[in-house]
MDAnalysis code that builds the backbone (N, CA, C; Angstrom):
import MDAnalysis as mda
import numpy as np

u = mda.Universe.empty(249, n_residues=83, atom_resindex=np.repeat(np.arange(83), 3), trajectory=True)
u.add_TopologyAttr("name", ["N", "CA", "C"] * 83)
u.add_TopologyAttr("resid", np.arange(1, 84))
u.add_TopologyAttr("resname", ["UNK", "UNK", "UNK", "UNK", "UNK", "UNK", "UNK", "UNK", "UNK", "UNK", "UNK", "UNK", "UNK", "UNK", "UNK", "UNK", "UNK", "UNK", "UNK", "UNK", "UNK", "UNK", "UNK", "UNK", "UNK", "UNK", "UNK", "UNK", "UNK", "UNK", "UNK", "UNK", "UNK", "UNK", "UNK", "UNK", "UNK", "UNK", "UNK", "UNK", "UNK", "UNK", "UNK", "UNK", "UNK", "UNK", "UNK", "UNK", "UNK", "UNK", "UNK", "UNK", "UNK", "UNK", "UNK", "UNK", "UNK", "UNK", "UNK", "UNK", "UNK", "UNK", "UNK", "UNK", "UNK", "UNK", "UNK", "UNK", "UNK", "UNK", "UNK", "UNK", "UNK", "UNK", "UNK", "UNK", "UNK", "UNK", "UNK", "UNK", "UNK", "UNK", "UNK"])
u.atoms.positions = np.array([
    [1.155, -19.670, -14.096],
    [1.940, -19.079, -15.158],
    [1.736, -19.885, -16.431],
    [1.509, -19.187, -17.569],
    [1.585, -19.810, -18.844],
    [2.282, -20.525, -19.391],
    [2.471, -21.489, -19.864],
    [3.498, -22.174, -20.173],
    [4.073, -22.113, -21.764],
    [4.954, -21.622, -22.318],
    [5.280, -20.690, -23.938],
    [6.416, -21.546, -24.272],
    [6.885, -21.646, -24.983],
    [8.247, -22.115, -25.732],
    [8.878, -21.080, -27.354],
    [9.958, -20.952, -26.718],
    [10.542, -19.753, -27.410],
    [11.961, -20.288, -28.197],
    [11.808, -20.201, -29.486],
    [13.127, -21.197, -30.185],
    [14.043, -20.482, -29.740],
    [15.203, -21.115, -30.353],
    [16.794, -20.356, -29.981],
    [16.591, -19.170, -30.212],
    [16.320, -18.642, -31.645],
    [16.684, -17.431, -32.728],
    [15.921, -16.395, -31.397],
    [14.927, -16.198, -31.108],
    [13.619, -16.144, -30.436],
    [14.530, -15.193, -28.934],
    [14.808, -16.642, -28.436],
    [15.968, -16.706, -26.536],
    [16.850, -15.670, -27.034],
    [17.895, -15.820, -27.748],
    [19.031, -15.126, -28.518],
    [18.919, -13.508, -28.168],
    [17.845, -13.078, -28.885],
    [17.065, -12.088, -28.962],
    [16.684, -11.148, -28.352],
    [15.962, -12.131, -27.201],
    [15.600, -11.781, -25.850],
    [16.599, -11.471, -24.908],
    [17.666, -12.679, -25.416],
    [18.696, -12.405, -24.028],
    [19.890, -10.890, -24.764],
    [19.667, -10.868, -26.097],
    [20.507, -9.481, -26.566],
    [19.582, -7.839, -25.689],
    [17.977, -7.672, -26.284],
    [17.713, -7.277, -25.581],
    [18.074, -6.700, -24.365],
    [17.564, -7.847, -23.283],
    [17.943, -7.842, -21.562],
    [19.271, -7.508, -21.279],
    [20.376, -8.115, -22.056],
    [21.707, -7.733, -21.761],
    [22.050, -6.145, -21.862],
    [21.218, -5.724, -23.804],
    [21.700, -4.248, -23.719],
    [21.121, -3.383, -22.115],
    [19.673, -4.009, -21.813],
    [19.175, -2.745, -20.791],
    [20.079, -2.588, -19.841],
    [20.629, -3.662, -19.663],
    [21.567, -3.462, -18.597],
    [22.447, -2.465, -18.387],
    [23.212, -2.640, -19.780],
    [24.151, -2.074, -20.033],
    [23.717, -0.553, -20.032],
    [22.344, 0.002, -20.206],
    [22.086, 1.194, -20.377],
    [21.755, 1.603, -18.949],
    [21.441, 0.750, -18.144],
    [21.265, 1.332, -16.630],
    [22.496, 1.353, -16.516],
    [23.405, 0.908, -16.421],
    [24.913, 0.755, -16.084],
    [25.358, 2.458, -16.823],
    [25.517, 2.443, -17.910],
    [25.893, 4.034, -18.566],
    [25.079, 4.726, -17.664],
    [23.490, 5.051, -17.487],
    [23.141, 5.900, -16.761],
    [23.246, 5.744, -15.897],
    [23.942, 5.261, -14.648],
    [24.470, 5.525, -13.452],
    [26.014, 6.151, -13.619],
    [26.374, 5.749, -14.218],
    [27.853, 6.258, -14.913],
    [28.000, 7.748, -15.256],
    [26.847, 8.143, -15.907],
    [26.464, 9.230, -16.404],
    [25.897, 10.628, -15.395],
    [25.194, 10.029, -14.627],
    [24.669, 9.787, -13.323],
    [25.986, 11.034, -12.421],
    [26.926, 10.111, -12.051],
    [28.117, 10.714, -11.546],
    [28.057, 10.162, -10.356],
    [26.807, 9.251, -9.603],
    [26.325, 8.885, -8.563],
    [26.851, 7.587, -8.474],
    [27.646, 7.236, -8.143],
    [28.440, 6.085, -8.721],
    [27.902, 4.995, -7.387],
    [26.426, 4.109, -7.471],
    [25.515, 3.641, -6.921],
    [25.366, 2.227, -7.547],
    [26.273, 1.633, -7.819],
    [26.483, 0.575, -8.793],
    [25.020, -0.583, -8.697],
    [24.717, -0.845, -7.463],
    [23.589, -1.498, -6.563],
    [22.135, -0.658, -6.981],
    [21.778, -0.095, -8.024],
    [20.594, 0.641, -8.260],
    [19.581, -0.081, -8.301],
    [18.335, 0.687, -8.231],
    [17.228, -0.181, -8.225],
    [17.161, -0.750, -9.576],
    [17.520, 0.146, -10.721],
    [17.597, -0.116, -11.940],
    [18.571, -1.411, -12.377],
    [19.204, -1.369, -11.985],
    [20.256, -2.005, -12.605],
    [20.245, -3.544, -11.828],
    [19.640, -3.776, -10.410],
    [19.068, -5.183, -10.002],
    [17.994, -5.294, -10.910],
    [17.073, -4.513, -11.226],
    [16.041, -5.288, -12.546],
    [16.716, -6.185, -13.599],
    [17.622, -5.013, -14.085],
    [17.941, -5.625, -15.283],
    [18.842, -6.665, -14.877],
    [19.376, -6.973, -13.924],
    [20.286, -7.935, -13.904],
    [19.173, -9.276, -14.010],
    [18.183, -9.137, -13.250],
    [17.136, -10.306, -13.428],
    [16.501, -10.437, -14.524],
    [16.243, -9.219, -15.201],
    [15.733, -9.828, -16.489],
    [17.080, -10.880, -17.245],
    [17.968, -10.125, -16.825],
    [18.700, -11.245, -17.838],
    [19.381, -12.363, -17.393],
    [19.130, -12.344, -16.037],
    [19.141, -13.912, -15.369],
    [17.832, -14.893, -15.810],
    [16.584, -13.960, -15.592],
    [15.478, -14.754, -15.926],
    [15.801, -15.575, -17.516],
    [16.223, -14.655, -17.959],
    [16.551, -14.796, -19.805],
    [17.172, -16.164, -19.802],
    [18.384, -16.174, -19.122],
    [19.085, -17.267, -18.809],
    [18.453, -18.740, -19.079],
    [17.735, -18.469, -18.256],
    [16.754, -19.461, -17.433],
    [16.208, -20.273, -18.270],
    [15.424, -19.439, -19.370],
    [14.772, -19.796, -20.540],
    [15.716, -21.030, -21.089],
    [17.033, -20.722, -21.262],
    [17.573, -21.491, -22.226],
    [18.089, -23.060, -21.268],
    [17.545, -23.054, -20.269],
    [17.624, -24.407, -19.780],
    [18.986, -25.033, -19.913],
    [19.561, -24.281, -19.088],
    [21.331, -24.555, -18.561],
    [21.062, -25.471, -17.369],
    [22.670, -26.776, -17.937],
    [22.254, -27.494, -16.570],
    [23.453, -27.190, -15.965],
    [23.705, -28.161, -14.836],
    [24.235, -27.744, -13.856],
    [25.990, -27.765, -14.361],
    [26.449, -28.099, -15.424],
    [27.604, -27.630, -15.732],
    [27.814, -26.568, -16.110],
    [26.742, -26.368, -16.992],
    [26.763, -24.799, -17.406],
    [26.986, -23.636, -16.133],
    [26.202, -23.972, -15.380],
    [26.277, -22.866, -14.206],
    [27.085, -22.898, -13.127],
    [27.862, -24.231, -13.147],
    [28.999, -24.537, -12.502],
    [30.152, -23.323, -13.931],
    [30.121, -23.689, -14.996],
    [31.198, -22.822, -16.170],
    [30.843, -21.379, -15.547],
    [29.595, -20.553, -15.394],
    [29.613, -19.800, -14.891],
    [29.669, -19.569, -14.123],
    [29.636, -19.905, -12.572],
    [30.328, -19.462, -11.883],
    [31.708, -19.125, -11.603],
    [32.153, -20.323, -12.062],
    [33.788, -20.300, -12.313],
    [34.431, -19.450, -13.006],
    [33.505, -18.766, -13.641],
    [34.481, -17.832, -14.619],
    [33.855, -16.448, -13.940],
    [32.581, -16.813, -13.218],
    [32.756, -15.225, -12.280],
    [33.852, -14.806, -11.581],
    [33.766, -16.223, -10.764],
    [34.991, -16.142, -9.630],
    [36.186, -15.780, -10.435],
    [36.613, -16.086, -11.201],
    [38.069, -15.916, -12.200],
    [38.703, -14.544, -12.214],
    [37.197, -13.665, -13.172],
    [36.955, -12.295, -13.158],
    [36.998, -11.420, -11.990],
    [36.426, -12.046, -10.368],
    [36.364, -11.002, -9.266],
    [38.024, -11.127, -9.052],
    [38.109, -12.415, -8.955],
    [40.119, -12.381, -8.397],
    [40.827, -11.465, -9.328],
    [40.832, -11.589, -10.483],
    [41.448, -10.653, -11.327],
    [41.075, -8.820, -11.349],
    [39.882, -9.030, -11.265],
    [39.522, -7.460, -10.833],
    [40.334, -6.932, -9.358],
    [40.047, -7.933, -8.506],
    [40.578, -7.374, -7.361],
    [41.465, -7.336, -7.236],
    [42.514, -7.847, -8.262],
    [44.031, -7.845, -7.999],
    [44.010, -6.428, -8.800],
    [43.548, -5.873, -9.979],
    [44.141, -5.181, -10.210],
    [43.466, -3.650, -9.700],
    [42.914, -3.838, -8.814],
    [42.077, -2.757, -8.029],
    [43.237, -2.555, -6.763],
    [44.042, -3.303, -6.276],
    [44.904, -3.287, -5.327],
    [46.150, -2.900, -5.731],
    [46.728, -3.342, -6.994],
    [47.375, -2.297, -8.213],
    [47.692, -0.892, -7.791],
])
């Protein structure tokens, strides 16, 4: 693999990008009516914008902050899914 270096402005960019596709597989499953949340589409894009991530060379607090605030979000979702 090539080895590239991509400034902030550059990553930023990339990771706006990757985030919107997501978000557009997400509407078109929505749209869809097929409510398939697990699409083939929508694991791509989740990796592109994990890969994206990646780029910006998070260490292990960072991804300790994120996890923690996943976990935060599922407890709270699931409480109010039981609602």
């Amino acid at each position: 693999m090539e080895d590239f270096q991509l400034d902030q402005a550059e990553l930023l960019a990339q990771l706006a990008h990757e985030a919107s596709g997501l978000a557009r597989a997400a509407r078109k499953v929505k749209k869809s009516g097929e409510f398939t949340p697990v699409s083939k589409e929508i694991l791509e894009e989740t990796g592109d914008v994990l890969a994206c991530l990646a780029l910006f060379q998070m260490g292990e607090e960072d991804w300790v902050f994120v996890k923690d605030r996943t976990n935060k979000r599922m407890k709270r979702w699931n409480e109010l899914l039981k609602a």
